[in-house]
N, C-alpha and C positions, 0 to 999 in steps of 0.2 A: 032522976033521969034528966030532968033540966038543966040543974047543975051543970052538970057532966057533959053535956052538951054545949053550955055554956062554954068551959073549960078549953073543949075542942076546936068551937068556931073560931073562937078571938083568935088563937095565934095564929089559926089558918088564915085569918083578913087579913094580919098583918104581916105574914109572912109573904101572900100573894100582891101587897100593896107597896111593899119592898122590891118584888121581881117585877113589877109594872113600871116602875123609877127608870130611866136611862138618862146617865151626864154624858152629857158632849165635852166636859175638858175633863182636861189631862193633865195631870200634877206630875211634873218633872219630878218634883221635889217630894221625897216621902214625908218629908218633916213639914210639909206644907199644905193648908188647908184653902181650897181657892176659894174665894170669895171672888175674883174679877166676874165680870160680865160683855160679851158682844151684843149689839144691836144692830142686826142689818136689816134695810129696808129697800124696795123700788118701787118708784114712780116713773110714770106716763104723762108728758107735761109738755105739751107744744110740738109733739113729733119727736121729742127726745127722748130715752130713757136715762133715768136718774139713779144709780146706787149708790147709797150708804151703806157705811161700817161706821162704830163707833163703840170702844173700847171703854169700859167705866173700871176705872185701876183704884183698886181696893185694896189690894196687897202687891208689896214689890217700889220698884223706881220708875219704872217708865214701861210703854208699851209699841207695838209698831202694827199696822192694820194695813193688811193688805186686801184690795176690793178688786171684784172681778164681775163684769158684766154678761152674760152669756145667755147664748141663743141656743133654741133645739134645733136640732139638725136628726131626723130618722128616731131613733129610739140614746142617742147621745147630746151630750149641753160640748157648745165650742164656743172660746172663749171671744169678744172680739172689743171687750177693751178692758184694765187693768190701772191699777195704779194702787202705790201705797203712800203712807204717811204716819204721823205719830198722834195716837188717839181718835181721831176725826178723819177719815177720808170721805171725799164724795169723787164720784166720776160720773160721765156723763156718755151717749152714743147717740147718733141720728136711728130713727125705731125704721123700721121696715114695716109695711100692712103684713099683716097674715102673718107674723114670725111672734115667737113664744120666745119670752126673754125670762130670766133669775137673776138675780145678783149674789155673791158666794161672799163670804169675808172669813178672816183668818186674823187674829188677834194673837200677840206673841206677847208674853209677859214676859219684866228684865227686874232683877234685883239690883241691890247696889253694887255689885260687882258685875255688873251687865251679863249676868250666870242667865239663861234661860230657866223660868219658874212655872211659868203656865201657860196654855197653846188652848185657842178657843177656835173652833168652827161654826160659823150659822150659813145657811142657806135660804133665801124668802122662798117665797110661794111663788109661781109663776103668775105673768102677766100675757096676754096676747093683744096684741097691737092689729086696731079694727081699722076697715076701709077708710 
């Protein structure tokens, strides 16, 4: 009876530890296994707020990072500053008291045919800016 039970449990851990996994990118490419990764971050630093993106290219030729600083507004995020660049971006805003900020990044992967290969989303955690 153990056995058998045995038997049963294992595929069932690994089969519900399988549907617990969720990837954020997206392989343009079927023939392509993504290894890239996004890192985004915010900080609170002097009355500013600070976001990073930062693209780690592991496979492909180059990449493009677009960052987005964004505030809550009711039950929606609006943006109110932006910027891209290649690999590395940081952007910056003056913070408001009382206002809930995130930083958003978007990672674009490029082969050597400048072909799109891989497309990364992160989003941080929110921050709220004190008296």
């Amino acid at each position: 009876m153990t056995q058998v039970r045995r038997w049963i449990i294992i595929p069932l851990i690994v089969v519900l530890a399988l549907m617990c996994c969720s990837v954020k990118a997206v392989a343009l490419n079927p023939c392509a296994l993504s290894r890239n990764d996004l890192f985004v971050s915010i900080q609170l630093n002097n009355g500013n707020v600070i976001g990073t993106g930062r693209a780690y290219l592991k496979q492909g030729k180059s990449a493009k990072v677009t960052v987005q600083i964004q505030k809550q507004v009711n039950d929606s995020w609006v943006t109110v500053a932006s910027g891209s660049g290649t690999t590395l971006k940081k952007i910056e805003c003056t913070a408001v008291s009382n206002i809930t900020y995130r930083v958003k990044a978007t990672a674009t992967f490029y082969d050597e045919d400048d072909q799109v290969i891989d497309i990364i989303s992160r989003t941080s955690g929110s921050k709220t800016v004190g008296d």
